[in-house]
Structure formats: structure tokens, C-alpha cells
PLY file of the C-alpha trace (Angstrom):
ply
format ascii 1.0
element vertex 215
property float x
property float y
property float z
element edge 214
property int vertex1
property int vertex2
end_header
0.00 0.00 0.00
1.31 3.81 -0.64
-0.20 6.23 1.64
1.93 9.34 0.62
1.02 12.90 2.10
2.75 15.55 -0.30
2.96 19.40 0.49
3.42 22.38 -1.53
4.32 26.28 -1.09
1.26 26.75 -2.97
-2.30 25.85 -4.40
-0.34 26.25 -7.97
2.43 24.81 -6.94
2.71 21.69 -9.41
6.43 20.17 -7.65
5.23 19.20 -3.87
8.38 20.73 -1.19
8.42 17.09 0.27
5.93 14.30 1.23
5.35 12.15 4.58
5.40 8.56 4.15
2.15 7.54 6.00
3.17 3.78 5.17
6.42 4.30 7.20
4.96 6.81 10.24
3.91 6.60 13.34
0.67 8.87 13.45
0.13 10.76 16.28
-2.83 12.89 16.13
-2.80 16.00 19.23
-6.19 17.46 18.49
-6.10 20.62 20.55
-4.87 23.09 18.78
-6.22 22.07 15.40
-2.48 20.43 15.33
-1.84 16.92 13.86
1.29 15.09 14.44
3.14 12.53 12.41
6.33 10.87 13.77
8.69 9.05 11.38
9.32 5.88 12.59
13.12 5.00 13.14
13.87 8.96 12.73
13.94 12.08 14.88
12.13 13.90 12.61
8.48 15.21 13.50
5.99 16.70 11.27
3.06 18.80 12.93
0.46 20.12 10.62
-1.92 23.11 12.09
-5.48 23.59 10.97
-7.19 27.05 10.75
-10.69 25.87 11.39
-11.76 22.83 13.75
-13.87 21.33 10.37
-10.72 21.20 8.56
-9.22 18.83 11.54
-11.93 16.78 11.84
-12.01 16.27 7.90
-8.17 15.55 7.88
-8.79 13.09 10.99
-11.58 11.29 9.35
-8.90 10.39 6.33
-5.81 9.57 8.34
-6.94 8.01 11.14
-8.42 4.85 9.35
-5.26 5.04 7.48
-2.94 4.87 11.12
-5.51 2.26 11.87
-4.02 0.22 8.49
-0.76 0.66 9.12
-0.39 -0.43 12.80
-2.13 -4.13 11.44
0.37 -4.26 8.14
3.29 -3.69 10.62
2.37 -6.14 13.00
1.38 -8.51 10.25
4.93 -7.96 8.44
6.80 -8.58 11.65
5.18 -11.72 12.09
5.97 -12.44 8.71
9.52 -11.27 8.84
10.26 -12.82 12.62
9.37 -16.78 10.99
11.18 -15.49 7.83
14.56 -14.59 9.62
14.04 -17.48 12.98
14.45 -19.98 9.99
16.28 -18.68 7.40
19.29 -20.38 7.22
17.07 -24.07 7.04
14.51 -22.99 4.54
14.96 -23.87 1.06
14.86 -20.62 -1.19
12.76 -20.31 -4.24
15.44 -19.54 -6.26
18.89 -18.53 -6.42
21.53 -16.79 -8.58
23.70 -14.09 -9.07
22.17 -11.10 -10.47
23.27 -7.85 -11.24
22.30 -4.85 -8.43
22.11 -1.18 -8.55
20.95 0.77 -5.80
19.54 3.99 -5.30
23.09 5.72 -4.52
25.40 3.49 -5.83
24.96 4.02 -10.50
27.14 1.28 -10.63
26.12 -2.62 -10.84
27.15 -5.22 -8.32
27.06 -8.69 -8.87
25.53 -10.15 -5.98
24.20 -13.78 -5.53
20.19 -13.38 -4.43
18.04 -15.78 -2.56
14.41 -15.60 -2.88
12.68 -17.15 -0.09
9.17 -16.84 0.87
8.15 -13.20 0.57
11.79 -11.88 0.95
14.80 -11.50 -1.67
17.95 -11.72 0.18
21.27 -10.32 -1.57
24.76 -11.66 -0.18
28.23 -10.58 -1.33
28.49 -14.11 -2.83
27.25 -17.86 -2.60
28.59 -18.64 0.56
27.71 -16.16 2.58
25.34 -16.71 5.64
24.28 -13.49 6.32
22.73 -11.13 3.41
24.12 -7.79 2.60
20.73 -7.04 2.41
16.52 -7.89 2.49
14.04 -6.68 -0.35
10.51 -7.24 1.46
8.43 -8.22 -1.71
5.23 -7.63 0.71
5.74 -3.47 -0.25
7.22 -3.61 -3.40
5.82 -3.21 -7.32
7.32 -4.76 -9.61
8.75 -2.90 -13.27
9.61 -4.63 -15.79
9.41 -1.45 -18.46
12.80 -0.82 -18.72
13.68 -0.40 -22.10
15.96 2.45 -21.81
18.37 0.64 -19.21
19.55 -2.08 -21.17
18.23 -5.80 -21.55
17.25 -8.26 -19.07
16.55 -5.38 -16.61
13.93 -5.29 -14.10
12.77 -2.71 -11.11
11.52 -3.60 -7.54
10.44 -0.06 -6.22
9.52 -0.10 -2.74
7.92 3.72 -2.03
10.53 5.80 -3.17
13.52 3.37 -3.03
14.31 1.76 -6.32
16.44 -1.54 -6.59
17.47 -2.20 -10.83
18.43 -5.88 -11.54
19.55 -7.23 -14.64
20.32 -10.93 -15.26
23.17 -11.92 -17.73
20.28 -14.54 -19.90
17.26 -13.64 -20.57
15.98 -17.08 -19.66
17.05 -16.29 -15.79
15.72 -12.96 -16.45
12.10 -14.23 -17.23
12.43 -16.55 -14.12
12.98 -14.38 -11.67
10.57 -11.92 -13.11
7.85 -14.73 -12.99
8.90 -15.84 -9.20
9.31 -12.15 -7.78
5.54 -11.42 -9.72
4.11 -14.05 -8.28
5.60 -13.27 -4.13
4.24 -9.53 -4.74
0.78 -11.00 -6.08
0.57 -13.89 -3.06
1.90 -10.72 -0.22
-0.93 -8.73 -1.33
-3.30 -10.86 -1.13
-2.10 -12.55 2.22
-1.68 -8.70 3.68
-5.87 -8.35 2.38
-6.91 -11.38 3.98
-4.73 -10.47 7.07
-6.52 -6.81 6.71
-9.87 -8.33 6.71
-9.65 -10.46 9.37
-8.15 -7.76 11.71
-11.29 -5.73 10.71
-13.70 -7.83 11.64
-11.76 -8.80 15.19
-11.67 -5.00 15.65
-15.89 -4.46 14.33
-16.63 -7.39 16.53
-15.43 -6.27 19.90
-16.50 -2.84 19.35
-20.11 -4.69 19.27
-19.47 -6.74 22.49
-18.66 -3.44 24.26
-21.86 -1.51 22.45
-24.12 -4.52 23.68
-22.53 -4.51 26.96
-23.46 -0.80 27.44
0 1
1 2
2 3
3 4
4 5
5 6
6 7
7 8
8 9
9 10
10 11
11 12
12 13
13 14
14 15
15 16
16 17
17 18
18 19
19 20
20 21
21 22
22 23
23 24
24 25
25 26
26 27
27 28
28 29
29 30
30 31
31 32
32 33
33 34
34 35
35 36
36 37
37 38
38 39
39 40
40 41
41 42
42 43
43 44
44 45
45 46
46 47
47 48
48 49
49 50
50 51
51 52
52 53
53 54
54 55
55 56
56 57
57 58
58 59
59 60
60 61
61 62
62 63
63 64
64 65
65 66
66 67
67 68
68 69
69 70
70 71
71 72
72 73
73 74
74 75
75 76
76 77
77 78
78 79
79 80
80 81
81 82
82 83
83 84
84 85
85 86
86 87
87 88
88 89
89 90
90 91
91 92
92 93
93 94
94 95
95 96
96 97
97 98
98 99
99 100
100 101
101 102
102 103
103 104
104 105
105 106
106 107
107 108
108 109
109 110
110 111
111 112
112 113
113 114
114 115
115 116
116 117
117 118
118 119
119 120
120 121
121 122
122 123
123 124
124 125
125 126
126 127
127 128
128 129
129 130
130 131
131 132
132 133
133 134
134 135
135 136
136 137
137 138
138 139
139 140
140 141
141 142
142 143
143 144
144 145
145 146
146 147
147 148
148 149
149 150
150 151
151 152
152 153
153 154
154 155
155 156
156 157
157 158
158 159
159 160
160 161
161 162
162 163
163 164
164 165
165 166
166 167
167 168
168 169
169 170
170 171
171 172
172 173
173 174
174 175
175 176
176 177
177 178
178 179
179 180
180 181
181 182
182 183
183 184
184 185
185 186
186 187
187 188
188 189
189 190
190 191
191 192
192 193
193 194
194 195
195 196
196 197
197 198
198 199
199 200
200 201
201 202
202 203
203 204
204 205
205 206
206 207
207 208
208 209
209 210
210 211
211 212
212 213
213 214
């Protein structure tokens, strides 16, 4: 899910100043004041948002609040997720594996890397042997691009919000393989995260009746 709040100098401004990733906050709503805080999880960084009129509060509340709501379950979901991922890691069989090539976001320059994809997570590692990964894509947040024309063949994107990992196989036979597998982990995430979603929602809808009928 992408739950992006953007801001601008402007009504005409058409290039926002900066955006709050709602997805990756902790919302914290302080109501007096017409105020609304959002805290950054993992950063320092706090953004508070004032209001001139209490109408304009209540109409920002109504939208963020469900969203805060949304991303407290996906977290705890995703840390389940990610806690039986890692606990077993090193005995689960992967999905695939290979080397690839990797470019990251501030590095222009591809890596060779040997990836492991295993349940919903691709793991990179320096090389084969290697027990511990240089690093985790979590296919659970990430959209898949395989429109990449203009950077060379065999190429593929996994953007995750703004972050942007390019991968390019050396055949294009691995290259449609791990394009198929990776589709297919973002597809099955989804739809685990909406069942997950839905079930949360109706644990939440059902004790909010037990404590109505209780009343």
C-alpha cells in the first residue's frame, strides 16, 4: 500500500516541497490546537500540521486516522511475517537462487551479488557462501517494473515507495524466471496482507459490538 502525504508552497504549486510517508509513520494525532502530528518511525524527525478551522481537523482526521488504523495491522502482520522469515532462514529452502546484477539507489554502478528468494523476501549476499545477506528486499511493499527499455536488456525494477532496486540478469531465460517468481511473491503478499486486513477488521468491528451490547 502507498499512503503518501505531499505538500506544496502553494495551491499552484505543481512540484510538492516534500511528502510524509504515512506507510512508514507513526501517526500521532494531538487534536487541541487544530495540530496533527506525524512521527517518522526509526527517525527524529516530526511533522506537525496546524489547521485554521476545527472542520478542517476533523475532515483531515476522518482520512488519516483509518489510514494509522491500516498501518499499525500491516506492521504487526509484516513482523510476524519477517520474525518466521529470519528465525528460519538459514534451514529454509529458497525459491530460487543466482547471481544477479544490483544497482541501488546511490550506488549508479552494478554489483554482482548472488540473491536468494525465499518466501516473501529477496535476500542479496556478497556471494554464494555467505550466511548473512548484505541485504533484504521485502516483496510484501514492493511493485514490480519490468518497463525498462531504456536501461539495457534483461533489466527489471523492484520499487519499494521511493527506493528503487534495478536488476539485470546476464540470460534472458534467468531474467524471465525471476521476473515470474518475484511477480508471483508480490501478487501472493498482497493478497495474504488483504486477507490479514480483513480479518483484523472484523476482530476490531466485533469487539467494538461486544462493548456496544454490553453498554
Amino acid at each position: 500500500q502507498f499512503w503518501v502525504l505531499e505538500y506544496f508552497t502553494d495551491e499552484k504549486s505543481t512540484q510538492p516541497q516534500g511528502s510524509i510517508n504515512l506507510a512508514k509513520s507513526e501517526l500521532v494525532f494531538d487534536e487541541s490546537g487544530h495540530s496533527l502530528a506525524f512521527r517518522l518511525a526509526g527517525h527524529d524527525r516530526t511533522f506537525k500540521i496546524k489547521t485554521d478551522q476545527q472542520k478542517e481537523t476533523e475532515s483531515w482526521l476522518s482520512l488519516l486516522k483509518p489510514i494509522a488504523y491500516r498501518v499499525s495491522a500491516l506492521k504487526k502482520i509484516q513482523l510476524d511475517s519477517r520474525s518466521s522469515i529470519e528465525a528460519n532462514k538459514k534451514e529454509c529452502k529458497s525459491d530460487m537462487e543466482g547471481w544477479l546484477l544490483k544497482r541501488g539507489g546511490l550506488n549508479p554502478s552494478f554489483k554482482k551479488r548472488y540473491f536468494k528468494l525465499i518466501g516473501g523476501f529477496l535476500y542479496y549476499f556478497p556471494d554464494a557462501k555467505s550466511v548473512e545477506p548484505s541485504g533484504t528486499i521485502d516483496l510484501s511493499e514492493a511493485e514490480l517494473n519490468t518497463d525498462t527499455e531504456n536501461m539495457g536488456k534483461n533489466t527489471f525494477q523492484i520499487v519499494i515507495y521511493q527506493r528503487i532496486y534495478t536488476i539485470k540478469a546476464e540470460k534472458s531465460v534467468d531474467f524471465f524466471r525471476w521476473v515470474e517468481l518475484i511477480f508471483k511473491r508480490t501478487q501472493a503478499e498482497a493478497e495474504e496482507q488483504a486477507r490479514a486486513l480483513a480479518a483484523w477488521a472484523r476482530n476490531r468491528r466485533d469487539r467494538q459490538d461486544a462493548r456496544a451490547n454490553s453498554c
